[in-house]
PQR file with spaces between the fields and no chain letter, atoms N, CA, C, O and H, PARSE charges and radii, in Angstrom:
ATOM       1  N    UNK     1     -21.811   10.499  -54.794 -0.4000 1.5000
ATOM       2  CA   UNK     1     -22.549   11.592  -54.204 -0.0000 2.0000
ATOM       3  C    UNK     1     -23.110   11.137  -52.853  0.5500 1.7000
ATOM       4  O    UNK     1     -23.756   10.121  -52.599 -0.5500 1.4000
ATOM       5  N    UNK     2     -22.728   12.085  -52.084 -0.4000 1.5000
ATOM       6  CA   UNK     2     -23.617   11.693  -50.672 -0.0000 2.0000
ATOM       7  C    UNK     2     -24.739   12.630  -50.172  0.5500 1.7000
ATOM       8  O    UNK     2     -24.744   13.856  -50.064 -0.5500 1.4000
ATOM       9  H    UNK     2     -22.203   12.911  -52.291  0.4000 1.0000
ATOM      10  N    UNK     3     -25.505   11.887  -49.950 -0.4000 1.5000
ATOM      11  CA   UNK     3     -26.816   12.513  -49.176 -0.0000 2.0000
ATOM      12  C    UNK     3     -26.289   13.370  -47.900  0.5500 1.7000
ATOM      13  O    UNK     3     -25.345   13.087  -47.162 -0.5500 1.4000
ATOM      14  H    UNK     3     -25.502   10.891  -50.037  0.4000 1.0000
ATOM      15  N    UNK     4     -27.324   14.717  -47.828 -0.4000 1.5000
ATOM      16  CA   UNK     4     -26.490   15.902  -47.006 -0.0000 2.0000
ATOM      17  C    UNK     4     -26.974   14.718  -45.157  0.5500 1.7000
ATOM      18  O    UNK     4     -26.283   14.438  -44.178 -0.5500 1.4000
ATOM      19  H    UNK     4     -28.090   14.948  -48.427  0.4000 1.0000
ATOM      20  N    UNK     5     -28.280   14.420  -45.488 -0.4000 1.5000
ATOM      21  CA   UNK     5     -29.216   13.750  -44.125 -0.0000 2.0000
ATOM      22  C    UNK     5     -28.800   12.308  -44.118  0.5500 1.7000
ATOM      23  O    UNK     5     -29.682   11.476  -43.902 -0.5500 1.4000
ATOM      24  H    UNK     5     -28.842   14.647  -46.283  0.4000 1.0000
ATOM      25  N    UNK     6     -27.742   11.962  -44.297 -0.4000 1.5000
ATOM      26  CA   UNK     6     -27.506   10.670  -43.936 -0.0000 2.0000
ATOM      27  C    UNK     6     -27.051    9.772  -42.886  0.5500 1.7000
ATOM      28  O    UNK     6     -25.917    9.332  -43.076 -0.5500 1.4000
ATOM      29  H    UNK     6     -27.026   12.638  -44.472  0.4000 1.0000
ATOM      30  N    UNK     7     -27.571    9.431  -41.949 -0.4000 1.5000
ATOM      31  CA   UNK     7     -27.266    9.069  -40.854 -0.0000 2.0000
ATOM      32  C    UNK     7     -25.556    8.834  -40.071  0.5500 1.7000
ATOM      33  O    UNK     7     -24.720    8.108  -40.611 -0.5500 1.4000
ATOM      34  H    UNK     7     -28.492    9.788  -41.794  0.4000 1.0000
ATOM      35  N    UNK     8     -25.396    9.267  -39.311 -0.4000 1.5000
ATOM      36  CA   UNK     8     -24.023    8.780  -38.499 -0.0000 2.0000
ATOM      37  C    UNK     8     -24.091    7.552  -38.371  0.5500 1.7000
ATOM      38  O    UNK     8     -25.164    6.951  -38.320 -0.5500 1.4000
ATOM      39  H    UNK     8     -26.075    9.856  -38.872  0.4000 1.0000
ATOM      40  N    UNK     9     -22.532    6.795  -38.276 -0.4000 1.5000
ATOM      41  CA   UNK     9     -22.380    5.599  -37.310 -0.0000 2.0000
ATOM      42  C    UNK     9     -22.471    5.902  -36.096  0.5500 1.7000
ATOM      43  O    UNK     9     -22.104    6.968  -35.602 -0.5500 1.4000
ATOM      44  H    UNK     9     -21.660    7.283  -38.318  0.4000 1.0000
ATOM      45  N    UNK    10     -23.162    4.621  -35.305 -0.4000 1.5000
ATOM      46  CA   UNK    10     -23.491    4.628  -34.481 -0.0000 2.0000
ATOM      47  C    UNK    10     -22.423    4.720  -33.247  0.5500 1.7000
ATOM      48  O    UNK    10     -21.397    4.075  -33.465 -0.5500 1.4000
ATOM      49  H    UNK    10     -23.461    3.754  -35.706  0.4000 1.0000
ATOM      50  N    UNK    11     -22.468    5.363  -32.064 -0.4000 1.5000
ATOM      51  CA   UNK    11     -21.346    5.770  -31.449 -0.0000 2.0000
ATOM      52  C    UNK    11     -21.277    4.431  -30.255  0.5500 1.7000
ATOM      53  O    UNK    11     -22.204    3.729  -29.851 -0.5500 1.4000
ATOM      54  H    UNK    11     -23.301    5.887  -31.887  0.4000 1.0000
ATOM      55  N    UNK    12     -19.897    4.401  -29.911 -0.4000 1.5000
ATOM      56  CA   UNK    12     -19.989    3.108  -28.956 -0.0000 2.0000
ATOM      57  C    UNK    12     -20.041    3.485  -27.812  0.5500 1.7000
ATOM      58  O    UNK    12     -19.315    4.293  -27.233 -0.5500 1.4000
ATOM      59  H    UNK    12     -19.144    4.971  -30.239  0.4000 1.0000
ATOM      60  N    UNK    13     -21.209    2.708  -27.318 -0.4000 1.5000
ATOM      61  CA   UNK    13     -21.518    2.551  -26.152 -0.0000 2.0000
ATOM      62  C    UNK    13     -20.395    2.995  -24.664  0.5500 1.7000
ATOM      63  O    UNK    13     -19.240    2.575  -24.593 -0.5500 1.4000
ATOM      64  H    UNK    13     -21.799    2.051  -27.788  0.4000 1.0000
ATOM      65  N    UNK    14     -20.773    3.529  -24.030 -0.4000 1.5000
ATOM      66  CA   UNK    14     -19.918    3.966  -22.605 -0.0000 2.0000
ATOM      67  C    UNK    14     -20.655    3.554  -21.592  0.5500 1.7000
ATOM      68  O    UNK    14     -21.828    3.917  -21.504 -0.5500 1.4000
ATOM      69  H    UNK    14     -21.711    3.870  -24.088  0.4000 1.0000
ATOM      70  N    UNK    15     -19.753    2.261  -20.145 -0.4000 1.5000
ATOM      71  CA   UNK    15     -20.059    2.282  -18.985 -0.0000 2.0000
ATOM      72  C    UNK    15     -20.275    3.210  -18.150  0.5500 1.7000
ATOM      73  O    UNK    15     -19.405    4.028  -17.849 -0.5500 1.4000
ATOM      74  H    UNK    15     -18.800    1.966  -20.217  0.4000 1.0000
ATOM      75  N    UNK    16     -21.997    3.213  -17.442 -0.4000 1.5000
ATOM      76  CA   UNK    16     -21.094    4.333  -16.481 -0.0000 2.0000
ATOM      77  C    UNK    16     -20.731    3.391  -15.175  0.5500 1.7000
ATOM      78  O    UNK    16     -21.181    2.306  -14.807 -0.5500 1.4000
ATOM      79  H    UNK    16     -22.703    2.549  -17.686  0.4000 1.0000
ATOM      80  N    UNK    17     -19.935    4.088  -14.746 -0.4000 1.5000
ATOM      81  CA   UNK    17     -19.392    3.832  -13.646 -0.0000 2.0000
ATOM      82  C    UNK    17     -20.271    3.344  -12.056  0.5500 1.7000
ATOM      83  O    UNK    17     -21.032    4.123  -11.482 -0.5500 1.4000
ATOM      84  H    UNK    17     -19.570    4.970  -15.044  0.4000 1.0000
ATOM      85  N    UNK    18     -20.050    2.321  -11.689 -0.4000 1.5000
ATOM      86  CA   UNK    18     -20.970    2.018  -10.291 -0.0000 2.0000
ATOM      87  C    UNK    18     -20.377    2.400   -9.426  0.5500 1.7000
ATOM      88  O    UNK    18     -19.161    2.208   -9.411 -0.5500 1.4000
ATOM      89  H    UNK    18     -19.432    1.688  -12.155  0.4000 1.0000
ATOM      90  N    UNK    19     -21.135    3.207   -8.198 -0.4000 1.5000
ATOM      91  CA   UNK    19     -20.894    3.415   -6.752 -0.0000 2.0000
ATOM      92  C    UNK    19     -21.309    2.654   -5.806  0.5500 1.7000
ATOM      93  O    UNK    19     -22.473    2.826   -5.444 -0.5500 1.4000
ATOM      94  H    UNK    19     -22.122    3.363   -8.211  0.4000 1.0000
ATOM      95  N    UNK    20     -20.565    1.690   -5.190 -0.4000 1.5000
ATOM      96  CA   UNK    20     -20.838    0.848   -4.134 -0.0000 2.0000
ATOM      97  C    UNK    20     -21.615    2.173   -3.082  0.5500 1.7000
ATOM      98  O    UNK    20     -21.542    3.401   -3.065 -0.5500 1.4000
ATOM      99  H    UNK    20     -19.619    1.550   -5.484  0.4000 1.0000
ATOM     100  N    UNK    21     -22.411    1.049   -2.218 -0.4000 1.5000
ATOM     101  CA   UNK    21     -24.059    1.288   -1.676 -0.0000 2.0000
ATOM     102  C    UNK    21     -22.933    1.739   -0.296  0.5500 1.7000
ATOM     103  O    UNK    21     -23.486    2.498    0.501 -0.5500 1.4000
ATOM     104  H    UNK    21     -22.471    0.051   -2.232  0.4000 1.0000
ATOM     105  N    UNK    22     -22.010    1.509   -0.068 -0.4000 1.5000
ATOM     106  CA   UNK    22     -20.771    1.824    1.413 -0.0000 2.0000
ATOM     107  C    UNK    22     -20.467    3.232    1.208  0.5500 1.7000
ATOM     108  O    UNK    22     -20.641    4.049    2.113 -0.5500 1.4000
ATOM     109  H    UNK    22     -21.561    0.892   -0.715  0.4000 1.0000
ATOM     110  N    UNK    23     -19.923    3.627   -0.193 -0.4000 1.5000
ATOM     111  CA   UNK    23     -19.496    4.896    0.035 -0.0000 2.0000
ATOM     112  C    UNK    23     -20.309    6.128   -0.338  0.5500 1.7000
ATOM     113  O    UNK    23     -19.949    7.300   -0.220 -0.5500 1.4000
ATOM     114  H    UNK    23     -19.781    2.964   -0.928  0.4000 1.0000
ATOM     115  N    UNK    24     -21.850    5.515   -0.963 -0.4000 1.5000
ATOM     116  CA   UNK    24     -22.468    6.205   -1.171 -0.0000 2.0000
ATOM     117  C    UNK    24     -23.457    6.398   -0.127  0.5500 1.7000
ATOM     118  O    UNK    24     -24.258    7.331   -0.071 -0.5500 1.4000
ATOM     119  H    UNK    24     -22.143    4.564   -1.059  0.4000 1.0000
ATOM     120  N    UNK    25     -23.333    5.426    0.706 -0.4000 1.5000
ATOM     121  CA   UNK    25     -24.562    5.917    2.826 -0.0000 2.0000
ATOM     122  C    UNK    25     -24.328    6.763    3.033  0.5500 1.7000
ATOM     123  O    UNK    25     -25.260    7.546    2.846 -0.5500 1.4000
ATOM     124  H    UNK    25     -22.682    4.668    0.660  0.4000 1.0000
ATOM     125  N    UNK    26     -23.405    7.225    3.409 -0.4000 1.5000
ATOM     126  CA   UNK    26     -23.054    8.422    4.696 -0.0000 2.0000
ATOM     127  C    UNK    26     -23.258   10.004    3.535  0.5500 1.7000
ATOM     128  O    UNK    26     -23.500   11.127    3.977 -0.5500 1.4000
ATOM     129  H    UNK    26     -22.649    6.589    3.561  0.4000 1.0000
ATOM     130  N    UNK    27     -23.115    9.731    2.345 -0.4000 1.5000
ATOM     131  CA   UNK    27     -23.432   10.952    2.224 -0.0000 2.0000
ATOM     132  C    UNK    27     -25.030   11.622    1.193  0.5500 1.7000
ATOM     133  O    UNK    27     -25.374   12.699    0.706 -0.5500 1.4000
ATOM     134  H    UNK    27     -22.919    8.819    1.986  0.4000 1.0000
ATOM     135  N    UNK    28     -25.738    9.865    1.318 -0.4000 1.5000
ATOM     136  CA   UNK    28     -27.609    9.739    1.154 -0.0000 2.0000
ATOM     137  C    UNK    28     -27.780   10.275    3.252  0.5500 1.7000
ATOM     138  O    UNK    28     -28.437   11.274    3.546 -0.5500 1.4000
ATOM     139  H    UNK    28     -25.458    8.990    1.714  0.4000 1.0000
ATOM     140  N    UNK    29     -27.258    9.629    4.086 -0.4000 1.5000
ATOM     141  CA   UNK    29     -27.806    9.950    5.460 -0.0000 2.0000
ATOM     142  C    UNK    29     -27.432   11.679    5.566  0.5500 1.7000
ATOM     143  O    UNK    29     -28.170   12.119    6.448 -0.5500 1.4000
ATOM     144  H    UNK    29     -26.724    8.818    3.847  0.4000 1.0000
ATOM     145  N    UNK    30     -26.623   12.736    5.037 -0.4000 1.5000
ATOM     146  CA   UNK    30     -26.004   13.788    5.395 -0.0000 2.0000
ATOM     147  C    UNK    30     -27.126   14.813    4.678  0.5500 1.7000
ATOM     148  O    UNK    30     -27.465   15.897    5.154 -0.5500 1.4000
ATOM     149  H    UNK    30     -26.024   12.379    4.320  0.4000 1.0000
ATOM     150  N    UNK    31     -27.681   14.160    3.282 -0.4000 1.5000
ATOM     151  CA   UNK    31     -28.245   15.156    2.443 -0.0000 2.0000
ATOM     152  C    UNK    31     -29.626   14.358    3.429  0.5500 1.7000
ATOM     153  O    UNK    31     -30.486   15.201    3.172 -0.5500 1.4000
ATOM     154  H    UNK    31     -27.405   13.280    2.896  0.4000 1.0000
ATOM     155  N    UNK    32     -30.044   13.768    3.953 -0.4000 1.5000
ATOM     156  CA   UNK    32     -31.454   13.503    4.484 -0.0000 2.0000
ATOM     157  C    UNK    32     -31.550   14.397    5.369  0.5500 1.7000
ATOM     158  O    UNK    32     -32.614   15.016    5.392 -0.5500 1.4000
ATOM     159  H    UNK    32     -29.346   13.083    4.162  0.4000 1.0000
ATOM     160  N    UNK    33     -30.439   14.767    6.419 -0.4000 1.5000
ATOM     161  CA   UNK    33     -30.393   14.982    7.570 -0.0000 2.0000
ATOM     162  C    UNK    33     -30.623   16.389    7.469  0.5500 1.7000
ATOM     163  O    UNK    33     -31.149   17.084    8.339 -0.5500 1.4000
ATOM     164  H    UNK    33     -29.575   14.264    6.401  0.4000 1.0000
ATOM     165  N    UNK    34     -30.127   16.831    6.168 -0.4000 1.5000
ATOM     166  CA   UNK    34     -29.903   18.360    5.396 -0.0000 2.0000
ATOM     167  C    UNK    34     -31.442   19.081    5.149  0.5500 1.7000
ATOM     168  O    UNK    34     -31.976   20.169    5.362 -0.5500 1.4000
ATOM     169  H    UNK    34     -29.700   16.266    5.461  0.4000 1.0000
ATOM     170  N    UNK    35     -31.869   17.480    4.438 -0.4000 1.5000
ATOM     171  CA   UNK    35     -33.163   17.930    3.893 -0.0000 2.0000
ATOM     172  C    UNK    35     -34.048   17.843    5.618  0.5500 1.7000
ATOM     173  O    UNK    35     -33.856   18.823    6.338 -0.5500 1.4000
ATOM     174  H    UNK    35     -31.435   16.596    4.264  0.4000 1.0000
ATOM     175  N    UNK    36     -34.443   17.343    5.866 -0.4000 1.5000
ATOM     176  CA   UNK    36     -34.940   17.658    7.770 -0.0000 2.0000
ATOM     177  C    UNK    36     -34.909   18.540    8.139  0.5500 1.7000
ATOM     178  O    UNK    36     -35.889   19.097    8.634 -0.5500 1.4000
ATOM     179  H    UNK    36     -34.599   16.547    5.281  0.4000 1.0000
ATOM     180  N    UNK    37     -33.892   18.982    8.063 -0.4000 1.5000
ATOM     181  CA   UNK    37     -33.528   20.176    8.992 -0.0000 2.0000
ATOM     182  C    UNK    37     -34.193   21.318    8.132  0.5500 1.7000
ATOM     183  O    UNK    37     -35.060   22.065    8.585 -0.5500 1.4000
ATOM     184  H    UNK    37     -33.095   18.530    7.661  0.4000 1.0000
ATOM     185  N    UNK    38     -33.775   21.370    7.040 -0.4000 1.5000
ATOM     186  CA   UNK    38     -34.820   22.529    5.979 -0.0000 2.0000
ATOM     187  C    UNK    38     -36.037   22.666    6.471  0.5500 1.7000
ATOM     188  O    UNK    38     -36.569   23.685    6.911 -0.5500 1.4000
ATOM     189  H    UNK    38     -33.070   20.763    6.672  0.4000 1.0000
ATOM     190  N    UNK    39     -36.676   21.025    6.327 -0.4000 1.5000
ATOM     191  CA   UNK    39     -37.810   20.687    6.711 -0.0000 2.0000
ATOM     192  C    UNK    39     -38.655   21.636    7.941  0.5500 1.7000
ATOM     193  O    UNK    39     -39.635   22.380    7.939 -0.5500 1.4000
ATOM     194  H    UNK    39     -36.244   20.197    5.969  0.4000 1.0000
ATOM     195  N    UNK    40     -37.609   21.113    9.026 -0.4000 1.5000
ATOM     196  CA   UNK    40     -37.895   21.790   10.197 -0.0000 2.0000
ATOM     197  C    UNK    40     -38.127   23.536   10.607  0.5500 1.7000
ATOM     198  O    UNK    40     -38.813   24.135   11.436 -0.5500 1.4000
ATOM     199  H    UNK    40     -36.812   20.508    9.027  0.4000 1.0000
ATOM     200  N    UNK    41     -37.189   23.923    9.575 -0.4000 1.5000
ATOM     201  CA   UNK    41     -37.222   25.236    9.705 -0.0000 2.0000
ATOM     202  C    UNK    41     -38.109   25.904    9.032  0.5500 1.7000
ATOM     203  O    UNK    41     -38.519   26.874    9.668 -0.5500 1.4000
ATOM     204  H    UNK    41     -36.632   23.437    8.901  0.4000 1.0000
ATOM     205  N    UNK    42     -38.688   25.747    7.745 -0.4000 1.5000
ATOM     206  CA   UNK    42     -39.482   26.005    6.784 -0.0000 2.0000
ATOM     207  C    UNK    42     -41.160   25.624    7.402  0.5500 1.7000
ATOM     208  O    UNK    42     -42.163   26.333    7.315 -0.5500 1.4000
ATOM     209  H    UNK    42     -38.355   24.959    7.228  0.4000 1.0000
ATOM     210  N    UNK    43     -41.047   24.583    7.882 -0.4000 1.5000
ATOM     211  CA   UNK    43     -42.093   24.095    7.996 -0.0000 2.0000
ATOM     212  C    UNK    43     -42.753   24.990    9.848  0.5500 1.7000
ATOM     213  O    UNK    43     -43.642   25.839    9.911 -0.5500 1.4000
ATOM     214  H    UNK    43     -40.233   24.008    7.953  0.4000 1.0000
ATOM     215  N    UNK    44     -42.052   24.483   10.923 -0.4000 1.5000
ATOM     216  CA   UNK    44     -42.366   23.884   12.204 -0.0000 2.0000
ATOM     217  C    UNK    44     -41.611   25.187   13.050  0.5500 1.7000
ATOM     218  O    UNK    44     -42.095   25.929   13.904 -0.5500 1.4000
ATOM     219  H    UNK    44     -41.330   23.793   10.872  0.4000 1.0000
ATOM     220  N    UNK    45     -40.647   25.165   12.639 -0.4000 1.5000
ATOM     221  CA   UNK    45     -39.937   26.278   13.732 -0.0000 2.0000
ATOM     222  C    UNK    45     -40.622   27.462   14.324  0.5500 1.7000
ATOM     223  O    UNK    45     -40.837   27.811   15.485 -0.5500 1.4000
ATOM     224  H    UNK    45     -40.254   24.561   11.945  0.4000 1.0000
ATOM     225  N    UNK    46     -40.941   28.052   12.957 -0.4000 1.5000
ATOM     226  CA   UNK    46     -42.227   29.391   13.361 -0.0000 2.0000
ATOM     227  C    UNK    46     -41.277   30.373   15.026  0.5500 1.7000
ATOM     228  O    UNK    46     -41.721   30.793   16.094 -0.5500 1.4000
ATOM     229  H    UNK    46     -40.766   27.769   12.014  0.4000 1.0000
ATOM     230  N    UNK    47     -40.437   30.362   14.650 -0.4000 1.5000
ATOM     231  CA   UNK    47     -39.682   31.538   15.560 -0.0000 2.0000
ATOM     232  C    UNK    47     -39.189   30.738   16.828  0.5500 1.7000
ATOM     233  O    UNK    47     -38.631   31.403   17.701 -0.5500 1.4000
ATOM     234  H    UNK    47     -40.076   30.021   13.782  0.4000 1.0000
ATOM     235  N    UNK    48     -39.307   29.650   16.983 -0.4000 1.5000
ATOM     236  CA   UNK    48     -38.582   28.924   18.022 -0.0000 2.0000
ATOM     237  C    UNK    48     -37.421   28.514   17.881  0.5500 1.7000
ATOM     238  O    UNK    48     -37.254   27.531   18.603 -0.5500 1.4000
ATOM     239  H    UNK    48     -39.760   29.110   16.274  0.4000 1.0000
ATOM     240  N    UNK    49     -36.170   28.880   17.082 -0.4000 1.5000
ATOM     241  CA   UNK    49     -35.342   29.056   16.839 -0.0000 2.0000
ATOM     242  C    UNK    49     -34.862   30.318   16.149  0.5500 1.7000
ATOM     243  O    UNK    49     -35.369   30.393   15.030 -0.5500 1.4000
ATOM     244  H    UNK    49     -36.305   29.678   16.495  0.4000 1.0000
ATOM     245  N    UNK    50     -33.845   31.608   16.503 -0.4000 1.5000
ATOM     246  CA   UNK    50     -33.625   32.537   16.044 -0.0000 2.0000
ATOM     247  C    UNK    50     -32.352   32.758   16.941  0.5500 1.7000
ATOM     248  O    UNK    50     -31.980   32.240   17.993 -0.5500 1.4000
ATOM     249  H    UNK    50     -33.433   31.547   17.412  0.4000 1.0000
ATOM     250  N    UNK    51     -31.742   33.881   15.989 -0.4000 1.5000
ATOM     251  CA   UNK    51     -30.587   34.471   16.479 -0.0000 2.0000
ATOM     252  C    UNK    51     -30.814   36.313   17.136  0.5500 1.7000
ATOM     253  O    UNK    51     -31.556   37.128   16.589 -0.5500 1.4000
ATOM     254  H    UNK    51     -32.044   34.302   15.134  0.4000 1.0000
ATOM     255  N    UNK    52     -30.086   36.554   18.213 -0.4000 1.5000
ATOM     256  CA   UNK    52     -29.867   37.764   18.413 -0.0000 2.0000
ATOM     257  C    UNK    52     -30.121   38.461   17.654  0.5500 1.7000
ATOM     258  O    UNK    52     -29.662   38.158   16.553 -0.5500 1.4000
ATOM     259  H    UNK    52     -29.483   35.891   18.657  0.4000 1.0000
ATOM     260  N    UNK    53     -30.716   39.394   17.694 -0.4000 1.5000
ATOM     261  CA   UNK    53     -30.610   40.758   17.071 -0.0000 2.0000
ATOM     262  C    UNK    53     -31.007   40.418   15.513  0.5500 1.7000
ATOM     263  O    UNK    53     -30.823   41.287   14.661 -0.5500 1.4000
ATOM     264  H    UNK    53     -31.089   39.641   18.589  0.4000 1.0000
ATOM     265  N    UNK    54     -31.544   39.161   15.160 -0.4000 1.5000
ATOM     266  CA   UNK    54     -31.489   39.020   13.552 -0.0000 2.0000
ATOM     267  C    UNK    54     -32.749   38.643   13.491  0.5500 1.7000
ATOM     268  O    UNK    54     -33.305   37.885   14.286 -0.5500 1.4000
ATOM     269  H    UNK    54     -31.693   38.455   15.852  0.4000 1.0000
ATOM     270  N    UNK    55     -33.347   39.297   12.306 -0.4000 1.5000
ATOM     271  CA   UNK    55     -34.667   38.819   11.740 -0.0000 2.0000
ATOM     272  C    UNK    55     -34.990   38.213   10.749  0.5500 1.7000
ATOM     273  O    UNK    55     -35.994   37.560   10.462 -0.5500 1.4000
ATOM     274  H    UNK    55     -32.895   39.913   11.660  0.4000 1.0000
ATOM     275  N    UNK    56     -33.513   38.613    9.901 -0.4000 1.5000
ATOM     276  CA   UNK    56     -33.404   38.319    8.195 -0.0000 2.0000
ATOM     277  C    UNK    56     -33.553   36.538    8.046  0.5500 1.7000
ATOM     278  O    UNK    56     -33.895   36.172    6.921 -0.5500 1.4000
ATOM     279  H    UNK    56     -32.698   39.143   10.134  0.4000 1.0000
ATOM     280  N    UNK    57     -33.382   35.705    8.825 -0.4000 1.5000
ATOM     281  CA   UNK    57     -33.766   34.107    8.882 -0.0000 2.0000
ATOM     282  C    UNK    57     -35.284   34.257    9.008  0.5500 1.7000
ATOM     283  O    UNK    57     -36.052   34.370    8.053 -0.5500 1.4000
ATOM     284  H    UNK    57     -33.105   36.003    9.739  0.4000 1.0000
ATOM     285  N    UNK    58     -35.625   34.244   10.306 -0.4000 1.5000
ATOM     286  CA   UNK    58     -37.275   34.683   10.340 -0.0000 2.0000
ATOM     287  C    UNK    58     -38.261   34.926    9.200  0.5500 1.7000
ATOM     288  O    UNK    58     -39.195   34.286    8.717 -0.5500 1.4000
ATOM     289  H    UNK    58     -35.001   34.152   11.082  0.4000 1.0000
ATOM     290  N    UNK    59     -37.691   36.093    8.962 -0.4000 1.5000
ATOM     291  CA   UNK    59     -38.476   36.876    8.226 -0.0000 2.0000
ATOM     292  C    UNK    59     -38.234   35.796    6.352  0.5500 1.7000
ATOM     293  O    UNK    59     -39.232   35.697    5.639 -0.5500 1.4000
ATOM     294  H    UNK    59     -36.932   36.613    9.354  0.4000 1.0000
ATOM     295  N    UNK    60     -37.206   35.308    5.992 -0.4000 1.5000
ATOM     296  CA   UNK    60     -36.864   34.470    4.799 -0.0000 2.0000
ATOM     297  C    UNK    60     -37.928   32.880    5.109  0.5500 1.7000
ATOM     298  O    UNK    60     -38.727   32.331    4.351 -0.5500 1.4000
ATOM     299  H    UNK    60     -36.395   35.388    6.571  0.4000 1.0000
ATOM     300  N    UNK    61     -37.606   32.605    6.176 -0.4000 1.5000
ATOM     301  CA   UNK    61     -38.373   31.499    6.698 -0.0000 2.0000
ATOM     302  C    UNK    61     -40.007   31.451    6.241  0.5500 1.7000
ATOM     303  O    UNK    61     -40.658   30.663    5.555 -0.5500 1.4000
ATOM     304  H    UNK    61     -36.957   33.051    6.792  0.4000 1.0000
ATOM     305  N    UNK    62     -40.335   32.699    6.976 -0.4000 1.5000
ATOM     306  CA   UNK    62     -42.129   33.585    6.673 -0.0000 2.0000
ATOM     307  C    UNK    62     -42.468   33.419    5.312  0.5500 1.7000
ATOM     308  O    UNK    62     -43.476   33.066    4.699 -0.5500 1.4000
ATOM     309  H    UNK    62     -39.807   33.339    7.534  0.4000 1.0000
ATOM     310  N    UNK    63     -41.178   33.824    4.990 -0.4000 1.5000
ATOM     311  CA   UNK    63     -41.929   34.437    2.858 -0.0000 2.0000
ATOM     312  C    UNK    63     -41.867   32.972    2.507  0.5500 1.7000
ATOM     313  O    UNK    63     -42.859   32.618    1.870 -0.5500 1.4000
ATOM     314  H    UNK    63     -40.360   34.110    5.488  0.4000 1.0000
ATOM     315  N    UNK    64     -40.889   31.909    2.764 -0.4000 1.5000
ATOM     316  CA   UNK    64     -41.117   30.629    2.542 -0.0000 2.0000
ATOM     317  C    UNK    64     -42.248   29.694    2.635  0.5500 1.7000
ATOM     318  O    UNK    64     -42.563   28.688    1.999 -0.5500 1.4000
ATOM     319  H    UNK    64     -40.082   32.197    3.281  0.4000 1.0000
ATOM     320  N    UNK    65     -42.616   30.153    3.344 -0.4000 1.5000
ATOM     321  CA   UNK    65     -44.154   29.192    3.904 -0.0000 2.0000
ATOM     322  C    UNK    65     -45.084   29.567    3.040  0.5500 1.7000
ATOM     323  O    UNK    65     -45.794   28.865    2.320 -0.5500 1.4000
ATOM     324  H    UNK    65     -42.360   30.970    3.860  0.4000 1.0000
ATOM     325  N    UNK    66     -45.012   31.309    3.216 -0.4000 1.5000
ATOM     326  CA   UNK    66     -46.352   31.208    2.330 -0.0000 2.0000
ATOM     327  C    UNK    66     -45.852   31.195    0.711  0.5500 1.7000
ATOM     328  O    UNK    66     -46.807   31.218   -0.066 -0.5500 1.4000
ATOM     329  H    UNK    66     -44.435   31.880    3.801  0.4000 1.0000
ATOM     330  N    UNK    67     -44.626   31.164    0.124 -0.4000 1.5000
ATOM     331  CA   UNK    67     -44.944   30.451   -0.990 -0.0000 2.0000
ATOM     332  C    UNK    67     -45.075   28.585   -1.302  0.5500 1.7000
ATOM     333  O    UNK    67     -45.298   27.856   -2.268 -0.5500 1.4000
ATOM     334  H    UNK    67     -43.850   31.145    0.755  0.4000 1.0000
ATOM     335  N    UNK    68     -44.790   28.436    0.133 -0.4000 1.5000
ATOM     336  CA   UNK    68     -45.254   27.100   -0.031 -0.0000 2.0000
ATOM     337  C    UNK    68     -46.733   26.788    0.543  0.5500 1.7000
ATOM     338  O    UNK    68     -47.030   25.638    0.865 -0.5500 1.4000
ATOM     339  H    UNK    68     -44.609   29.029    0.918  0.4000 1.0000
ATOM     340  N    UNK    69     -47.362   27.524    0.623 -0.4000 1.5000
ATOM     341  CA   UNK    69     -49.293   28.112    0.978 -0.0000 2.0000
ATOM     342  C    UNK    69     -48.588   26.883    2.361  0.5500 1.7000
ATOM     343  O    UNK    69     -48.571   25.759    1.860 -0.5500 1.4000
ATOM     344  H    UNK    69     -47.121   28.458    0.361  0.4000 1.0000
ATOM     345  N    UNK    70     -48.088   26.849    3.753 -0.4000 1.5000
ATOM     346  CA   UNK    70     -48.428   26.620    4.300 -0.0000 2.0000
ATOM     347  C    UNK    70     -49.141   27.851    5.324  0.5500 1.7000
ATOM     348  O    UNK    70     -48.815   29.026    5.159 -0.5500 1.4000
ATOM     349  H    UNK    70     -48.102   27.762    4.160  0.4000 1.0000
ATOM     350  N    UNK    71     -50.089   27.471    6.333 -0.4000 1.5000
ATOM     351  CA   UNK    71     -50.481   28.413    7.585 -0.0000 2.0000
ATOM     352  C    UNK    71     -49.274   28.841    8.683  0.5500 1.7000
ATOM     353  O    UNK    71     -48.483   28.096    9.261 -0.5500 1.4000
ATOM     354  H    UNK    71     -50.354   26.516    6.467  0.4000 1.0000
ATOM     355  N    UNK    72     -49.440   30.588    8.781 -0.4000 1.5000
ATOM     356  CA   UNK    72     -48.305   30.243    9.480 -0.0000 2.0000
ATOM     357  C    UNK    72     -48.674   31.628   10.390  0.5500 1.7000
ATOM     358  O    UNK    72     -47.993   32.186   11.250 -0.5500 1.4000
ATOM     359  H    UNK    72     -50.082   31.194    8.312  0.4000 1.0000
ATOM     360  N    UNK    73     -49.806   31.910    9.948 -0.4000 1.5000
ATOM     361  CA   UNK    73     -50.372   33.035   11.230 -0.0000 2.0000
ATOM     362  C    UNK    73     -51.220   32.738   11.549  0.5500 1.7000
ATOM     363  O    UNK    73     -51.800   33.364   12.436 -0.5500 1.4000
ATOM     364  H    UNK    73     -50.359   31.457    9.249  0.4000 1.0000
């Protein structure tokens, strides 16, 4: 008779896999550069960057700040 709660064997172990620190730079420097630039726009821009005729960045930018309670009027 076997018990319904009786433990599994234990499952074997799996490597994970290493990423050399070479091919993983350039794309830690791309997502930094990514995150900055967010940075910049969210934060600092405040309408010193915009496109023609478009508000819909602007205006997404605005509602951003203040859910991130920064000052932005």
């Amino acid at each position: 008779m076997t018990h319904v709660f009786a433990t599994p064997a234990p499952a074997a172990a799996t490597a994970l896999p290493s990423i050399p620190a070479a091919r993983l730079a350039p794309w830690l420097l791309f997502a930094g550069l990514l995150a900055a630039l967010t940075l910049f726009f969210v934060t600092g821009a405040d309408g010193a960057v915009t496109f023609p005729g478009s508000v819909v960045l602007h205006e997404l930018v605005h509602d951003g700040r203040h859910l991130l309670g920064l000052p932005c009027h």
